[in-house]
Backbone as CSV, one residue per row, in Angstrom:
resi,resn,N_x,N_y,N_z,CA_x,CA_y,CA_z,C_x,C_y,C_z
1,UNK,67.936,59.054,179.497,67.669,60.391,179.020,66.789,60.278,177.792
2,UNK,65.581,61.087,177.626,64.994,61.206,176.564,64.924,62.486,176.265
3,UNK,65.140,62.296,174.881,65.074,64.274,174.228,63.517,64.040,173.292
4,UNK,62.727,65.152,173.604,61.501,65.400,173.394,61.232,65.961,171.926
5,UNK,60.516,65.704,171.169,59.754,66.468,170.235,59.057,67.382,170.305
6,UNK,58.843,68.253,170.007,58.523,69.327,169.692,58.302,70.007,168.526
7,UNK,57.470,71.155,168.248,57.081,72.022,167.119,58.494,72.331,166.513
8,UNK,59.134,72.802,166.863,60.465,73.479,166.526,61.813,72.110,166.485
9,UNK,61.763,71.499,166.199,62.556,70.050,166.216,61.815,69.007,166.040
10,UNK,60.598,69.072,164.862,60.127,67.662,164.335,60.797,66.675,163.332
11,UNK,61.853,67.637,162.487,62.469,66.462,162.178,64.094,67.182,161.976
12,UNK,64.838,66.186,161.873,66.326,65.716,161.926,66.813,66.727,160.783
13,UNK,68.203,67.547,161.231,69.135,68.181,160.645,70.377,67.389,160.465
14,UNK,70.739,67.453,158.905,72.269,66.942,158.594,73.919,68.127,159.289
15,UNK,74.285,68.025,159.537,75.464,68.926,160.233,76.216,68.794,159.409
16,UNK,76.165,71.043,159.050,77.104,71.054,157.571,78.454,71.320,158.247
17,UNK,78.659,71.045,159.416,80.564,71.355,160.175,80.468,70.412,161.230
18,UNK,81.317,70.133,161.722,81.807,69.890,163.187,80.670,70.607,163.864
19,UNK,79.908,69.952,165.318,79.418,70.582,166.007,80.202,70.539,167.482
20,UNK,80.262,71.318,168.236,80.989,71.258,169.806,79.822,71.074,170.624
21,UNK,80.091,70.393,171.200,78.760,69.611,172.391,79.288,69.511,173.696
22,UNK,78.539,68.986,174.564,79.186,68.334,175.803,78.220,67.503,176.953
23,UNK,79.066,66.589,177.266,78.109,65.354,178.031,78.877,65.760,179.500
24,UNK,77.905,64.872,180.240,78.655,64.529,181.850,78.509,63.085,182.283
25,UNK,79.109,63.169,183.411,79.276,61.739,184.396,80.219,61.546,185.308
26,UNK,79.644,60.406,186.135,80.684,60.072,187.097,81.260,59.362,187.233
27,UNK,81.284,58.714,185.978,82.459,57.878,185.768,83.321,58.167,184.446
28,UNK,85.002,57.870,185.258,85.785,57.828,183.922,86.945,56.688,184.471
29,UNK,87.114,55.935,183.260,87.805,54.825,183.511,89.697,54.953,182.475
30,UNK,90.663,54.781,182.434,91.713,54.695,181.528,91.249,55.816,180.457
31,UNK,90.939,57.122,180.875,90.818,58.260,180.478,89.717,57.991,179.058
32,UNK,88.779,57.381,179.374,87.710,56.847,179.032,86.489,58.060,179.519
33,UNK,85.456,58.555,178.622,84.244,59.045,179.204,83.346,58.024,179.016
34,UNK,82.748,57.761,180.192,81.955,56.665,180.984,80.735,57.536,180.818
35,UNK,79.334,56.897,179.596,78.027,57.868,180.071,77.747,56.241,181.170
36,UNK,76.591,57.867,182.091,75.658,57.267,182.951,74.845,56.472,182.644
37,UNK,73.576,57.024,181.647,72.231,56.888,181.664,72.460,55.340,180.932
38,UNK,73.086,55.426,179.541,73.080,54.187,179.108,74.802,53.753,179.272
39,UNK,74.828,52.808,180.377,76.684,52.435,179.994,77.122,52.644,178.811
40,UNK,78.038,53.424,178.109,78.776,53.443,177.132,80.226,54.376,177.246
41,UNK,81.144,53.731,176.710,82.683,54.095,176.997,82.686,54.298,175.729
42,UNK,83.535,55.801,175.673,84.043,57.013,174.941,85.120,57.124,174.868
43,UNK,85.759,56.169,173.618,87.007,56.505,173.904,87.809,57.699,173.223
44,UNK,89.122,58.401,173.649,89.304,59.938,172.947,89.552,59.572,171.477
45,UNK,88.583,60.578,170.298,88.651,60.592,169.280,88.338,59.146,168.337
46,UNK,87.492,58.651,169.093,87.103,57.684,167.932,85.812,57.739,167.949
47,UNK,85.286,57.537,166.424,83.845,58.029,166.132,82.755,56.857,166.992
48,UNK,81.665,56.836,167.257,81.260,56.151,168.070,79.976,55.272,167.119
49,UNK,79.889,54.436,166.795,78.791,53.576,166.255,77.948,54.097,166.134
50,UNK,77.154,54.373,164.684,76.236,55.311,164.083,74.837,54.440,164.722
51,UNK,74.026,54.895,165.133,72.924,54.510,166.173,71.452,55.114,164.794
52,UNK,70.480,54.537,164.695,69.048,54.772,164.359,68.462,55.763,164.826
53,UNK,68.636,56.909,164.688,67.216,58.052,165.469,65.814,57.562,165.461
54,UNK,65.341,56.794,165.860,63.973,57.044,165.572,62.957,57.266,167.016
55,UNK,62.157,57.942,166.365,61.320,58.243,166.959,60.015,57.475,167.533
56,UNK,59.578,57.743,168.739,58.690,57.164,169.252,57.446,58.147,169.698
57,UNK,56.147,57.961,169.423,55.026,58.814,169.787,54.826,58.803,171.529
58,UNK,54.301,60.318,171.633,54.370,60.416,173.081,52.727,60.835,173.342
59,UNK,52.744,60.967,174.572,51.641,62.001,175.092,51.433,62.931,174.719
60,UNK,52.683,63.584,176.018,53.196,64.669,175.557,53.672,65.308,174.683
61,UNK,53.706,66.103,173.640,53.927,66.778,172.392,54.086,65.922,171.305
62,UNK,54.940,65.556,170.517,54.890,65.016,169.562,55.688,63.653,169.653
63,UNK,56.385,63.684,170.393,57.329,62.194,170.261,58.744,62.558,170.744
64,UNK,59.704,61.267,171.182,60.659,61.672,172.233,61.479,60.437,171.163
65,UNK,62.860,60.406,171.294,63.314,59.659,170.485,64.602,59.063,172.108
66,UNK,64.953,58.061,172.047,65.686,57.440,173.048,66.700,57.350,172.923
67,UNK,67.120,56.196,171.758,68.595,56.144,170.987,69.116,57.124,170.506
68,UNK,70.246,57.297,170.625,71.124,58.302,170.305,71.571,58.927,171.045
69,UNK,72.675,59.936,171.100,73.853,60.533,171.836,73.637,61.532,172.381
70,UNK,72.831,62.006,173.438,72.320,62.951,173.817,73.979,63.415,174.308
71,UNK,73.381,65.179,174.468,74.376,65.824,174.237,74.187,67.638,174.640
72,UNK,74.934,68.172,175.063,74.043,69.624,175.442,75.236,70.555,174.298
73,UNK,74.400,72.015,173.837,75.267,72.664,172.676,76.054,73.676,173.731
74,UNK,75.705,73.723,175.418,77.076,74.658,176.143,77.137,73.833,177.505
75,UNK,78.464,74.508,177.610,78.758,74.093,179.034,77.951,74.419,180.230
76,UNK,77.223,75.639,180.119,76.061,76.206,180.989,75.330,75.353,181.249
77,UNK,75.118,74.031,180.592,74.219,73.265,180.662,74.553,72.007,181.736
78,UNK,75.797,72.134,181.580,76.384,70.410,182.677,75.724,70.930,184.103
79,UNK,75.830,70.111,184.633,75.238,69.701,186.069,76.938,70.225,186.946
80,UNK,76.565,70.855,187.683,77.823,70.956,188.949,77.898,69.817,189.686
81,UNK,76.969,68.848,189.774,77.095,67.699,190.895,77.952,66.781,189.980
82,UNK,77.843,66.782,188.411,78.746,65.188,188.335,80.289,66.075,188.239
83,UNK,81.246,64.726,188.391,82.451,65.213,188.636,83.111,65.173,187.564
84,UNK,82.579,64.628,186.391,82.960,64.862,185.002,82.158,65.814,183.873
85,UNK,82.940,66.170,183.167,82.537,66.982,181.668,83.628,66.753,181.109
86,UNK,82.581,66.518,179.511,83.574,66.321,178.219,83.179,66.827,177.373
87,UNK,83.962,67.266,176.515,84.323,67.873,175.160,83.678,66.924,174.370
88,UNK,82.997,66.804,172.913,82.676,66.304,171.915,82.460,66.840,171.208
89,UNK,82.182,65.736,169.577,81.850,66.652,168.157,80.629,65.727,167.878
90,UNK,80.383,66.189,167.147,79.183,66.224,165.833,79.686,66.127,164.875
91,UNK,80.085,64.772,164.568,80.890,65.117,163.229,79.834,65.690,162.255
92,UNK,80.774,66.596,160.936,80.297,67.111,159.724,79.171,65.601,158.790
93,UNK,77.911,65.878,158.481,77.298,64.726,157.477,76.565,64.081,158.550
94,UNK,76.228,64.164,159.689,75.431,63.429,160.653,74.419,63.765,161.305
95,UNK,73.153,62.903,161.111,72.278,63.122,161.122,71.722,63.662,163.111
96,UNK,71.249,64.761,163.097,70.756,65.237,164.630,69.374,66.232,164.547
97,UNK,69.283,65.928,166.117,68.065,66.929,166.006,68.671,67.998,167.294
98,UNK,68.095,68.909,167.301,68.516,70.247,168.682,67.116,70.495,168.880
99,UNK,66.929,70.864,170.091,65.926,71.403,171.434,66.690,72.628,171.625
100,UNK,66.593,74.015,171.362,66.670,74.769,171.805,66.240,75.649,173.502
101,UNK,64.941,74.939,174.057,64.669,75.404,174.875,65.424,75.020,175.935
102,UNK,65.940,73.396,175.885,66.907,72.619,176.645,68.284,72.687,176.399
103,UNK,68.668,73.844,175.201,70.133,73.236,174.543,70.985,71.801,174.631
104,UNK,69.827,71.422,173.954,70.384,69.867,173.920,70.211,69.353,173.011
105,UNK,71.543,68.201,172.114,71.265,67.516,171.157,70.973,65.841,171.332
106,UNK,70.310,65.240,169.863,70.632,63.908,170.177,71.359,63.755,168.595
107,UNK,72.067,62.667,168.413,72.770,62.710,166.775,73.074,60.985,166.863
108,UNK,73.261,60.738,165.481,73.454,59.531,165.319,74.361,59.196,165.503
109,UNK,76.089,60.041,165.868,77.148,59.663,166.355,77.617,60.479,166.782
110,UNK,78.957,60.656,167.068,79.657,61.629,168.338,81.065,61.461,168.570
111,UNK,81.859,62.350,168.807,83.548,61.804,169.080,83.538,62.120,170.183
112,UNK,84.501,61.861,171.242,84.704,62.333,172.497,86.330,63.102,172.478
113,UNK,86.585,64.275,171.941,87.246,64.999,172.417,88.334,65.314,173.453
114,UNK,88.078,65.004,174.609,88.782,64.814,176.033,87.393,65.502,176.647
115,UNK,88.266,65.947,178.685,87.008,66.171,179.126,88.186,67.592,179.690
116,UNK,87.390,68.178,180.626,87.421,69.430,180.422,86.677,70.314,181.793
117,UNK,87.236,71.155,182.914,86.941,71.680,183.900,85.068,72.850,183.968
């Protein structure tokens, strides 16, 4: 997954609260959220290894950044085909950027919450 740059999200917001997010997939292991794109296990409520945002120049618009916790800001957004969705935060003090047109975040870390119908 890559989240895109753009006019309106060139650079990175600190998160003055908790943010509510949510990922998918099709895998979950010992009540584990399993992402797809890059293997990584989520386990409930523990903060997840603060990751580098950085950015990389694109073609297309301004630059797409790779690393980091992609993430959508509603549930409107999950996919009906995977058989999982989960709950997450944003913790308060962490560095992210939002795409509004995609409602989607990427952030330098993330809790996993549980998952959720």
């Amino acid at each position: 997954m890559c989240f895109y740059l753009n006019l309106n999200n060139l650079f990175p917001k600190i998160a003055n609260r908790d943010i509510i997010c949510y990922k998918e997939t099709e895998d979950k292991r010992n009540g584990a959220f399993i992402s797809d794109i890059y293997p990584k296990r989520y386990k409930l409520n523990v903060i997840q290894k603060k990751v580098f945002l950085e950015t990389i120049p694109t073609v297309i618009g301004s630059g797409a950044i790779n690393e980091g916790y992609h993430s959508f800001s509603t549930k409107a957004h999950l996919h009906k085909y995977y058989s999982y969705h989960g709950k997450f935060i944003i913790p308060k003090g962490t560095e992210y950027y939002y795409n509004p047109e995609h409602k989607e975040y990427v952030s330098e870390t993330i809790i996993f919450k549980g998952f959720i119908k």
